[in-house]
C-alpha atoms as an extended CHARMM CRD file, in Angstrom:
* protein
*
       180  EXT
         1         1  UNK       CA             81.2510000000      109.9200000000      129.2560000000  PROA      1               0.0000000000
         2         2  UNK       CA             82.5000000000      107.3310000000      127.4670000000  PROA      2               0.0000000000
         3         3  UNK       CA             83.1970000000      107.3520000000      123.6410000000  PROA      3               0.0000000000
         4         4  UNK       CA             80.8540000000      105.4630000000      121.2710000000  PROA      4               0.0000000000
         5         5  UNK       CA             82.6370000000      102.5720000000      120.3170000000  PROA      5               0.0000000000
         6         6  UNK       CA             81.2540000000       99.2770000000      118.0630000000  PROA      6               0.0000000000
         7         7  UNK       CA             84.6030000000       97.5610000000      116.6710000000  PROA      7               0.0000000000
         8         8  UNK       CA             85.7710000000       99.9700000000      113.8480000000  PROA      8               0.0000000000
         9         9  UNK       CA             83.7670000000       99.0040000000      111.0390000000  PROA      9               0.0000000000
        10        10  UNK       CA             81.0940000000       97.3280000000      111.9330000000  PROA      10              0.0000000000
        11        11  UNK       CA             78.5030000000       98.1890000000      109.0540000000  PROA      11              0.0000000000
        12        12  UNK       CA             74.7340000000       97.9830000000      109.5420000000  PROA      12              0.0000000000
        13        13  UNK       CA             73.1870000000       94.5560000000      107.4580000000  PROA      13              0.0000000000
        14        14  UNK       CA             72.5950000000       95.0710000000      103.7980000000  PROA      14              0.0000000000
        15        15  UNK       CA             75.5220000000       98.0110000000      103.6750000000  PROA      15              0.0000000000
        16        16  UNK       CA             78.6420000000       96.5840000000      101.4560000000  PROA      16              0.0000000000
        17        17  UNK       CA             81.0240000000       98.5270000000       99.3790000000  PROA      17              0.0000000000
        18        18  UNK       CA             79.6500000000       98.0130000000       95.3840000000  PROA      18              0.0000000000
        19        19  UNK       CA             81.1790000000       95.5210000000       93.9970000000  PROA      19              0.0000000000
        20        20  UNK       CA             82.3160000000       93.6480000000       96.9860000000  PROA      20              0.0000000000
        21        21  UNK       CA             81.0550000000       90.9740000000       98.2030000000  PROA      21              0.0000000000
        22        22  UNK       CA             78.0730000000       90.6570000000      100.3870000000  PROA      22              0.0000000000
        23        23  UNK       CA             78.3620000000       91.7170000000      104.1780000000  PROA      23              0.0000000000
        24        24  UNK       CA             77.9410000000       88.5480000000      106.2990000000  PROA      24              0.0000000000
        25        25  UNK       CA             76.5040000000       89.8650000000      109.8580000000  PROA      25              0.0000000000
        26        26  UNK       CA             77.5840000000       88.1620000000      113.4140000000  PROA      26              0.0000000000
        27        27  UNK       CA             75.1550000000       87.4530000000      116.0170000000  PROA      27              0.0000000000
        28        28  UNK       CA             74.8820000000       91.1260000000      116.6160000000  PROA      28              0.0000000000
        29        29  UNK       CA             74.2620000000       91.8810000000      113.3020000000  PROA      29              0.0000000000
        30        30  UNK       CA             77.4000000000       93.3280000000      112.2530000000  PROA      30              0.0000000000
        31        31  UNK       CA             79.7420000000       92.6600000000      109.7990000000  PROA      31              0.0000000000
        32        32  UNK       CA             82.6990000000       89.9700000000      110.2540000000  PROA      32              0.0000000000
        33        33  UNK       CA             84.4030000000       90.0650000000      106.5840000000  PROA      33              0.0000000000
        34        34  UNK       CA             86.1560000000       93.7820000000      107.2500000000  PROA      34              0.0000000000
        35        35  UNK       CA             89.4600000000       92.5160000000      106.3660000000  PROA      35              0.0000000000
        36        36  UNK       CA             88.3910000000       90.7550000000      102.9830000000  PROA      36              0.0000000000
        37        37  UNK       CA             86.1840000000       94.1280000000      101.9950000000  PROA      37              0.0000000000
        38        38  UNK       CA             89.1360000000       96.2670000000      102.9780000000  PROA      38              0.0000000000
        39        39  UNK       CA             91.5550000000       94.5620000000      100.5600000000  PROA      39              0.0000000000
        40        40  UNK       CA             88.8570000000       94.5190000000       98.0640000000  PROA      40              0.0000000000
        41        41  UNK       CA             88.7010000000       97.7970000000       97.8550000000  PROA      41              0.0000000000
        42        42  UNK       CA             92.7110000000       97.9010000000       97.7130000000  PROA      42              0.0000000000
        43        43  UNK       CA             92.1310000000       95.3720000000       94.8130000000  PROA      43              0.0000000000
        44        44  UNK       CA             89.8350000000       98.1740000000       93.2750000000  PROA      44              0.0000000000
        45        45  UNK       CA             92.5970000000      100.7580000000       93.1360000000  PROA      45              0.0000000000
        46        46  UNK       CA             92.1160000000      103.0690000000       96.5170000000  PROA      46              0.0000000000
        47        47  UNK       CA             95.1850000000      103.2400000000       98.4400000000  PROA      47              0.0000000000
        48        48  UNK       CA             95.7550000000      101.2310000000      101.3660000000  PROA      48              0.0000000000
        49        49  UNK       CA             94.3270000000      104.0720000000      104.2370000000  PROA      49              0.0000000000
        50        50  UNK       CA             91.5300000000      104.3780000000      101.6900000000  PROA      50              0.0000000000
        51        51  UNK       CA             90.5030000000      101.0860000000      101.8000000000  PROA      51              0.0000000000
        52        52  UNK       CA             90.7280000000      100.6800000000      105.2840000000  PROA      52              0.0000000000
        53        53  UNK       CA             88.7460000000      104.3330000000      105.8540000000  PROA      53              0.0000000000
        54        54  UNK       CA             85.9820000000      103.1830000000      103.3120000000  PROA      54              0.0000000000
        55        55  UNK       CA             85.4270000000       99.9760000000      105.2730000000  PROA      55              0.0000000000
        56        56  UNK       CA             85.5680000000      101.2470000000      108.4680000000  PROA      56              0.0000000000
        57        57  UNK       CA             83.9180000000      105.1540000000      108.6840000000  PROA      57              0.0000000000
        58        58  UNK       CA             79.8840000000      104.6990000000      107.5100000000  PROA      58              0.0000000000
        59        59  UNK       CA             80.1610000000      103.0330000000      111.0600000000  PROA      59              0.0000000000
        60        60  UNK       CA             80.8170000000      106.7670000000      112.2380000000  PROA      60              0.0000000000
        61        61  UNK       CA             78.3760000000      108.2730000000      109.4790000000  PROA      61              0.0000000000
        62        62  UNK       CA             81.1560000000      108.4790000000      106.8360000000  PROA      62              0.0000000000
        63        63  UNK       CA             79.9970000000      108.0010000000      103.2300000000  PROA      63              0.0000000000
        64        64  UNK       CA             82.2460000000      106.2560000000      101.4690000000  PROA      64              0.0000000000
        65        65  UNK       CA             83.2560000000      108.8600000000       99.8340000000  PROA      65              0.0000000000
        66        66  UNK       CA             83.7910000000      110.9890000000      102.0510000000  PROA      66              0.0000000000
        67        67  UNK       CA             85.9030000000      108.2860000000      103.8680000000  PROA      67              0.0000000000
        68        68  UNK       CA             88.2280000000      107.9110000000      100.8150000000  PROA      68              0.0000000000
        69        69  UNK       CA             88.3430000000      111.8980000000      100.6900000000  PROA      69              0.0000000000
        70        70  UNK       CA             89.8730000000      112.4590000000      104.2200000000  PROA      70              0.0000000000
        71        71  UNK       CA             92.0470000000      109.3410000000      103.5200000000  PROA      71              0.0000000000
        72        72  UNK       CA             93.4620000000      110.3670000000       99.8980000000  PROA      72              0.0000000000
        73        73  UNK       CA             96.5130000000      112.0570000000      100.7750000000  PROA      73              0.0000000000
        74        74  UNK       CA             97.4370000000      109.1340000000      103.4430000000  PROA      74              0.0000000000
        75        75  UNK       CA             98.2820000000      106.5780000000      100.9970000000  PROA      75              0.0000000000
        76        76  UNK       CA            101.9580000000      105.3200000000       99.8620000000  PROA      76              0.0000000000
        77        77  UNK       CA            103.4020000000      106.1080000000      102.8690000000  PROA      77              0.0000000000
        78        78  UNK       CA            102.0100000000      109.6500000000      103.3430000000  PROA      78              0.0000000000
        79        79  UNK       CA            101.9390000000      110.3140000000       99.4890000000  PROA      79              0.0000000000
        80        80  UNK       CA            105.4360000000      108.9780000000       99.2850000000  PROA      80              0.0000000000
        81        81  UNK       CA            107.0890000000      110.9400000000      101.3180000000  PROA      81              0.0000000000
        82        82  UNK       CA            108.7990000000      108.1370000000      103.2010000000  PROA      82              0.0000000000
        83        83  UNK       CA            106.4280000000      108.0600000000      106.6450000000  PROA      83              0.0000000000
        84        84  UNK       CA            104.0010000000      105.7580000000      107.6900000000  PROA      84              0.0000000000
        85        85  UNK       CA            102.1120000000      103.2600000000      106.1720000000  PROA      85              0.0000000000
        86        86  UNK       CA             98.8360000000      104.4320000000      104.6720000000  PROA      86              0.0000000000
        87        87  UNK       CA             96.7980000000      101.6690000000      106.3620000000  PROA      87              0.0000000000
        88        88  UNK       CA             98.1530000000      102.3380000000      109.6080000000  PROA      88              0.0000000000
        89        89  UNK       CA             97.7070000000      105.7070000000      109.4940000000  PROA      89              0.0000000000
        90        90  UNK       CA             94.1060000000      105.0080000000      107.7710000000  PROA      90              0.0000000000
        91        91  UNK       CA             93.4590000000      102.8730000000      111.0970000000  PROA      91              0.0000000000
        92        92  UNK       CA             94.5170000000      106.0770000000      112.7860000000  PROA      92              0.0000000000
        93        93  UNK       CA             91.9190000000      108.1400000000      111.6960000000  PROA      93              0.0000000000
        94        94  UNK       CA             88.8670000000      104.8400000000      112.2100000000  PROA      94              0.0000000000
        95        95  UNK       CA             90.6120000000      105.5960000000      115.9450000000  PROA      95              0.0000000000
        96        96  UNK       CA             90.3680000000      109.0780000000      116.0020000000  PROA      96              0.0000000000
        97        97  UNK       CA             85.9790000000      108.2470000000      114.6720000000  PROA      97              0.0000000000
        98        98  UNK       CA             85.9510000000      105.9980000000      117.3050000000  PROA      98              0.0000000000
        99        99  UNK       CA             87.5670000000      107.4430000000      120.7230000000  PROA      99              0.0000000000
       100       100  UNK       CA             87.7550000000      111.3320000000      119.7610000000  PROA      100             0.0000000000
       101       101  UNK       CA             85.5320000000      113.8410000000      121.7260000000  PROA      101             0.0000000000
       102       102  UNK       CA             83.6050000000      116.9630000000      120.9350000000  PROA      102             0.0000000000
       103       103  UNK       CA             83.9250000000      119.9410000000      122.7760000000  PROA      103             0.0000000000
       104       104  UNK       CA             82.2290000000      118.6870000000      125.9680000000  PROA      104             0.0000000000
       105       105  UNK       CA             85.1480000000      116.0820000000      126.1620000000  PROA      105             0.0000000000
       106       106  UNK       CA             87.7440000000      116.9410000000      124.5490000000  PROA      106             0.0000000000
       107       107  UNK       CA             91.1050000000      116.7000000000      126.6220000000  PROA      107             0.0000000000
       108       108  UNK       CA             89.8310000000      113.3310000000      127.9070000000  PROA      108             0.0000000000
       109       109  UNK       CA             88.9100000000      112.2870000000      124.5700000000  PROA      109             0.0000000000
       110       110  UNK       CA             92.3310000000      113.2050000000      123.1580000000  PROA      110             0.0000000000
       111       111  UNK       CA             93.9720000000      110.6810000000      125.7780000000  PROA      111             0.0000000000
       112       112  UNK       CA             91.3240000000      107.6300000000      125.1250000000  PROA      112             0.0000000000
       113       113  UNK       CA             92.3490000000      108.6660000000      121.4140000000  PROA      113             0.0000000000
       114       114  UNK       CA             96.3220000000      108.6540000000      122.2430000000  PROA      114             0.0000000000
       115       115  UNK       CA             96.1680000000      105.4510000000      124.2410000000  PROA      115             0.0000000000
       116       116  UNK       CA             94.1990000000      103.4170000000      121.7030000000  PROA      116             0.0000000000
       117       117  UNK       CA             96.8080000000      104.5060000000      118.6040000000  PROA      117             0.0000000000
       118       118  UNK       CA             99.4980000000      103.8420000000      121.2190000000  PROA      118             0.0000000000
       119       119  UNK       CA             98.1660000000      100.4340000000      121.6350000000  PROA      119             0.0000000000
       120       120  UNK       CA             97.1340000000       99.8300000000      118.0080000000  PROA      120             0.0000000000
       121       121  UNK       CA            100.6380000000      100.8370000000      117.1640000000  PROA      121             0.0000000000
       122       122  UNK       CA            102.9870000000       98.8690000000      118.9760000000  PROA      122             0.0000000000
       123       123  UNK       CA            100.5250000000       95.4980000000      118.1130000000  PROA      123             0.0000000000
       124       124  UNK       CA            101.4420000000       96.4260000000      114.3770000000  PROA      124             0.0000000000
       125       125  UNK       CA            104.5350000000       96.9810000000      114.9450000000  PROA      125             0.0000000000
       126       126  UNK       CA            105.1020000000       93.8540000000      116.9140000000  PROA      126             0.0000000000
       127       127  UNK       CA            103.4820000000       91.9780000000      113.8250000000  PROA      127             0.0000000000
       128       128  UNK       CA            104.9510000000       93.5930000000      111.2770000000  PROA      128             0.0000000000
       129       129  UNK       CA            108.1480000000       95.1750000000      112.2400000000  PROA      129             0.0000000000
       130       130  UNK       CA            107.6120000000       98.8180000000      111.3630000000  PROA      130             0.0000000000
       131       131  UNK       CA            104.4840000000      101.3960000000      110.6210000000  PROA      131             0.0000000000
       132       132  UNK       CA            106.8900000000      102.7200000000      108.1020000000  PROA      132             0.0000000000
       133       133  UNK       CA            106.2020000000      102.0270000000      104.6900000000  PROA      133             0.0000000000
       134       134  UNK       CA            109.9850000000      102.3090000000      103.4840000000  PROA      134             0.0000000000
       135       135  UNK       CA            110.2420000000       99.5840000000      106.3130000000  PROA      135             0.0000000000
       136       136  UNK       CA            107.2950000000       97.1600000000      105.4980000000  PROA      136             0.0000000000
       137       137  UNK       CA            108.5210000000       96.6940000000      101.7670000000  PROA      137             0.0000000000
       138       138  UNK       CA            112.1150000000       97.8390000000      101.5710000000  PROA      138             0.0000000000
       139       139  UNK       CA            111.5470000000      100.3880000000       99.2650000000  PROA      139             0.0000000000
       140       140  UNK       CA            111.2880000000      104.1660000000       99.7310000000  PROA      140             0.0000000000
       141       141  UNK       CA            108.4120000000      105.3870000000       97.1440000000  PROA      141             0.0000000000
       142       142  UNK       CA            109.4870000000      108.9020000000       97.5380000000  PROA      142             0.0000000000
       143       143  UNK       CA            112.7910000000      107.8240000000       95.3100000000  PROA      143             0.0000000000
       144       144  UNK       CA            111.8740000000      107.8330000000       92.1310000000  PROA      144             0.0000000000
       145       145  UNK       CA            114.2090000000      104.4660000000       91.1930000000  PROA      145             0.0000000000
       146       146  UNK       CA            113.2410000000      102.9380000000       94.2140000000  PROA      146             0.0000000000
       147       147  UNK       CA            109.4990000000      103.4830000000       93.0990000000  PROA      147             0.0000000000
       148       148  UNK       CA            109.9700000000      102.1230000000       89.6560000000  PROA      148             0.0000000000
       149       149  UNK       CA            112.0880000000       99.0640000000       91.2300000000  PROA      149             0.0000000000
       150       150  UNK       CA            109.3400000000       98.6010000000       93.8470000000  PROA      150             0.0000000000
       151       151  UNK       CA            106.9600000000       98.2180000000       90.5670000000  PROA      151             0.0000000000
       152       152  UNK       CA            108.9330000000       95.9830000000       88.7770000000  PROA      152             0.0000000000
       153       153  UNK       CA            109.1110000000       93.6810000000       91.6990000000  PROA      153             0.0000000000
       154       154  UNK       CA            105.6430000000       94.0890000000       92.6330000000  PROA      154             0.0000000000
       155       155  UNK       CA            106.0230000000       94.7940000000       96.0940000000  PROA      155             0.0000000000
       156       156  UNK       CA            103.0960000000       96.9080000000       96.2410000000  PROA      156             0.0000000000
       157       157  UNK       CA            100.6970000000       93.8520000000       94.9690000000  PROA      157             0.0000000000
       158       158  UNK       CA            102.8880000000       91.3760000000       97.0760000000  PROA      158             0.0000000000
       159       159  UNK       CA            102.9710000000       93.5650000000      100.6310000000  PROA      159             0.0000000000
       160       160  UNK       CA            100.5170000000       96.0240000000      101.0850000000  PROA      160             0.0000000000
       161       161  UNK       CA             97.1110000000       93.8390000000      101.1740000000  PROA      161             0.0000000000
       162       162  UNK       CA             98.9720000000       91.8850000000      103.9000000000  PROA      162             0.0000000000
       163       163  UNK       CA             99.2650000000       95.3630000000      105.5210000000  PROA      163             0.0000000000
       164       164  UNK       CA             96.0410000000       96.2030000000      105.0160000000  PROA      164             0.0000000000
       165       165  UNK       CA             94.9260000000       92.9670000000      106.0550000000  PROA      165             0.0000000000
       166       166  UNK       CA             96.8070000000       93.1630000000      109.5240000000  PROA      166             0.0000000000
       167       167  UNK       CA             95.2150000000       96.5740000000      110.2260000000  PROA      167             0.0000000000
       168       168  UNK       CA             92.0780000000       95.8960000000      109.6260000000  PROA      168             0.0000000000
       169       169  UNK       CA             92.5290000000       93.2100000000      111.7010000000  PROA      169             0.0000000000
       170       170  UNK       CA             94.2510000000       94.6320000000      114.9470000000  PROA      170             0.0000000000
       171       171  UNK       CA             91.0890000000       97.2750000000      114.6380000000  PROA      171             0.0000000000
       172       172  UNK       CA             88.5730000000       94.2780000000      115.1090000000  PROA      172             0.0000000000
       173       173  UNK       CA             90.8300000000       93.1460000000      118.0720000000  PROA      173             0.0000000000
       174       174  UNK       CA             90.3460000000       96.9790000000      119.8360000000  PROA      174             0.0000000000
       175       175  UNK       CA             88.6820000000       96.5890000000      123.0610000000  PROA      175             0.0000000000
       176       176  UNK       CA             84.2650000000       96.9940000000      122.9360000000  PROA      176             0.0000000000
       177       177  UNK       CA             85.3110000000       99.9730000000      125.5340000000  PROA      177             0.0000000000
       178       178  UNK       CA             87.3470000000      102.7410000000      126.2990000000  PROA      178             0.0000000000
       179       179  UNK       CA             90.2600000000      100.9510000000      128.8680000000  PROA      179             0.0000000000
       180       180  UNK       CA             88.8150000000       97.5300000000      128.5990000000  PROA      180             0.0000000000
């Protein structure tokens, strides 16, 4: 059995996060602006795996909501504790929706899971240089003068919907199949 997969985030015509901009559909009727709706919401205030969690999970029956729930703590770096970068790990979890099993499949699942965020991870890395947030803006948000430096600069603004961006991105690049 193979998992369902329809590019992370594909979102059914009409569907678009309020006060975003309107979906534009490809020829198969899904949406082609992820990236631009996933900084949006970044723009709106959610944290970097919540934006890319809203954009992506009503693909996987996610409310929004419910997206930005599972996604909250995720954010900053795991809530600033000096690990990876919320949208990375927010592309995890699209992963997880997209190649993770039930109980029928589940060890073969797990590995189609494993192998995708193996893949996903070294492309970001490759762009980017690190899935580490401390490493993609220099400035470790658990430290309390590092956070308030990282402010003043405005790193945050500067970096992170680039990161975002790039996630979002390498998800639309995922193969249309398991081990395509």
């Amino acid at each position: 059995m193979t998992a369902p997969w329809a590019i992370p985030g594909d979102i059914p015509i009409g569907v678009s996060v309020t006060g975003i901009k309107p979906v534009r559909p490809n020829e198969r009727g899904m949406s082609t602006d992820r990236p631009e709706r996933a900084v949006a919401c970044l723009d709106a205030g959610f944290s970097c795996a919540q934006a890319i969690c809203q954009v992506c999970g009503p693909e996987f029956g996610l409310s929004r909501d419910t997206a930005s729930r599972i996604a909250a703590g995720l954010g900053a770096g795991m809530a600033r504790t000096d690990d990876i970068c919320g949208a990375v790990s927010g592309a995890v979890l699209v992963l997880g929706l997209a190649y993770g099993g039930n109980l029928e499949d589940a060890v073969p699942a797990r590995e189609r899971t494993y192998a995708a965020v193996q893949k996903f991870i070294a492309a970001f890395t490759a762009a980017q240089g690190s899935v580490s947030c401390t490493g993609l803006l220099g400035y470790n948000l658990g430290d309390l003068d590092e956070f308030a430096a990282a402010r003043q600069a405005g790193i945050v603004r500067r970096v992170c919907p680039a990161m975002v961006r790039a996630a979002s991105e390498l998800l639309e690049e995922m193969p249309g199949q398991p081990g395509e």
